[in-house]
C-alpha positions in Angstrom: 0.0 0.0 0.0 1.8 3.3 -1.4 -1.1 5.3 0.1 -1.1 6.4 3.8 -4.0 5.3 6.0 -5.5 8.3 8.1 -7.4 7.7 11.6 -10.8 7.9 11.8 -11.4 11.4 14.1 -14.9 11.7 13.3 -18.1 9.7 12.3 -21.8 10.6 11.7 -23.8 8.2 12.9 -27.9 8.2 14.0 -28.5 6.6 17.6 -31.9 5.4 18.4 -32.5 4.3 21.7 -35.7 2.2 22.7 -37.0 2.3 25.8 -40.7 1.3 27.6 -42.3 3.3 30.1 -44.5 2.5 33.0 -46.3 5.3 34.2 -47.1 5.2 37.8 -50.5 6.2 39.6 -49.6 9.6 39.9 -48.3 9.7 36.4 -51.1 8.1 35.1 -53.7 9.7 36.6 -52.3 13.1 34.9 -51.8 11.7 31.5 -55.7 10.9 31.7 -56.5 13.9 33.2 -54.6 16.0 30.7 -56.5 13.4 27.8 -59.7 15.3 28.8 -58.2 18.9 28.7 -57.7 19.1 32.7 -54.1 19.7 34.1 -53.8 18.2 37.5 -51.3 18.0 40.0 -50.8 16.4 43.7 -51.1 18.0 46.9 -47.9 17.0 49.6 -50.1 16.5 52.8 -46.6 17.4 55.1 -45.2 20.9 53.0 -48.7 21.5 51.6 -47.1 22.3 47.7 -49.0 21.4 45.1 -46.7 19.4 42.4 -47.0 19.2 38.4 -46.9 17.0 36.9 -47.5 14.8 39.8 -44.3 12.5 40.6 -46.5 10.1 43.5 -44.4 11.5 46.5 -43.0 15.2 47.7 -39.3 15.7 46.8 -38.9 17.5 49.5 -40.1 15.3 52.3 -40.1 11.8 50.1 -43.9 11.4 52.0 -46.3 9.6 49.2 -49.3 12.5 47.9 -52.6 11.4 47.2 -54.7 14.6 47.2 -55.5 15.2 43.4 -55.5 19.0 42.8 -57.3 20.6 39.4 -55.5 23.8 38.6 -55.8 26.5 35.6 -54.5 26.2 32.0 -52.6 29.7 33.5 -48.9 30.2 34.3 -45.9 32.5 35.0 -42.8 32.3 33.3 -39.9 32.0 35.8 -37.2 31.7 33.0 -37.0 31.1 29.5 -34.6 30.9 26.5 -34.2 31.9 23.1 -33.2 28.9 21.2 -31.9 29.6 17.6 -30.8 25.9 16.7 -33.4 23.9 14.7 -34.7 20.9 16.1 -34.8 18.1 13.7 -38.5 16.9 12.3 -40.2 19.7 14.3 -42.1 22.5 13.1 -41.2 24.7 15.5 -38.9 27.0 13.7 -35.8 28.7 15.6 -35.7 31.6 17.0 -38.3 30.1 19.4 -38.6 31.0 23.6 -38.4 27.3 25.9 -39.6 28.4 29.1 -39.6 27.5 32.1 -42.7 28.5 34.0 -45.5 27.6 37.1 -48.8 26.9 36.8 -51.4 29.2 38.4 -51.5 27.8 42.4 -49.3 24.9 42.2 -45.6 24.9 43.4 -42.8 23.2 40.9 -42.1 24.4 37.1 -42.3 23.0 34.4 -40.4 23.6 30.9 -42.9 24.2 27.6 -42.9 26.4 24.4 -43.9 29.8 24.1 -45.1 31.4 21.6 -47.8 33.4 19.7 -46.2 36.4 20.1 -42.7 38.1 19.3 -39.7 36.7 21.2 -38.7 40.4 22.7 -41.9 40.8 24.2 -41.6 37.5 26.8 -40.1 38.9 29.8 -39.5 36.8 33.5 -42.9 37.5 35.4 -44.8 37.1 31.8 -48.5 35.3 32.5 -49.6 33.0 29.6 -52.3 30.7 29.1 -52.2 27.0 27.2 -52.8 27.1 23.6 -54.7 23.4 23.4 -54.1 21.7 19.9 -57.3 20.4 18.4 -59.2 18.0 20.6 -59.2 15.3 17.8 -54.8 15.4 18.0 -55.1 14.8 21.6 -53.5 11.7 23.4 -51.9 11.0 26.9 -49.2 13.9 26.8 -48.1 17.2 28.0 -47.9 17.7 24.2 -51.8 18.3 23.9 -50.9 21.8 25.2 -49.2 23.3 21.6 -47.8 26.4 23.4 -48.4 28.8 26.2 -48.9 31.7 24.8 -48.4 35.9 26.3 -51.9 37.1 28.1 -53.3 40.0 26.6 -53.5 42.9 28.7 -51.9 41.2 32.1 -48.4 43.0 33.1 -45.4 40.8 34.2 -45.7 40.2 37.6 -43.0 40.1 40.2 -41.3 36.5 40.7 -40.2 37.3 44.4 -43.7 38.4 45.2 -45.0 35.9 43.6 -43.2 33.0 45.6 -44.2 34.7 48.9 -47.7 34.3 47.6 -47.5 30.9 47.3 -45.7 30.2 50.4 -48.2 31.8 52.3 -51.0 29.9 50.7 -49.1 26.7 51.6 -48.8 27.7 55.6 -52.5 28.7 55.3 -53.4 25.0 53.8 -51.1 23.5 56.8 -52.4 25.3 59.7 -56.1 24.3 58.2 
């Protein structure tokens, strides 16, 4: 061989991974909740926060929760990005705003689009509600919500107020 072999430095190569899921009660009960358009999440009967989705026990306390709460299709975005690299076979189209945001009386964030509006106007504090997609596409996943989009007239409100808010409401609820 006159010709010099060269190592291999790089390689482009797909991975799929397959994988099962078992969903557990809490799990479960939200996936058929959010099915029929509801958003639910669990009540921790020791720090009194309401968690979405529902994991089956309190992280903070590792105490199971069984008290279902119903809460609003209404949240507050607590921090978000602009992402500007495409994500392959989706139709979301960069630059696009990932958020991470509350729901409306309930105590642990969650990450979701946002959109509906221009990217400059989201700001921290920003109050959206869910954009549904049509009943018809809907199936047992947070992805029956399309988007939380900006609410019309409502002003950013303040984080830090915000969180003493809700840590009042939890005292209240374990002092009941």
């Amino acid at each position: 061989m006159s010709e010099e072999l060269k190592p291999v430095e790089i390689i482009d190569s797909p991975v799929y991974m397959n994988y099962s899921f078992a969903a557990g009660r809490a799990t479960s009960n939200f996936l058929r909740s959010i099915k029929e358009g509801k958003l639910v999440g669990q009540r921790s009967s020791i720090t009194g926060k309401v968690i979405v989705p529902p994991r089956g026990s309190d992280a903070e306390t590792g105490t199971p929760t069984f008290e279902e709460v119903e809460l609003p299709d209404t949240a507050t975005v607590i921090m978000f990005t602009v992402v500007y690299i495409p994500i392959p076979n989706s139709k979301v189209q960069p630059p696009f705003i990932v958020a991470n945001m509350v729901l409306d009386n309930s105590d642990q964030t969650f990450i979701h689009l946002v959109s509906g509006c221009k990217n400059e106007d989201v700001k921290i504090g920003t109050r959206v509600k869910a954009v549904w997609r049509d009943k018809s596409e809907w199936a047992y996943s947070f992805n029956n919500i399309e988007y939380f989009q900006p609410i019309a007239g409502e002003a950013p409100v303040d984080i830090d107020a915000l969180r003493a808010k809700r840590l009042k409401e939890v005292e209240a609820f374990k002092h009941a």
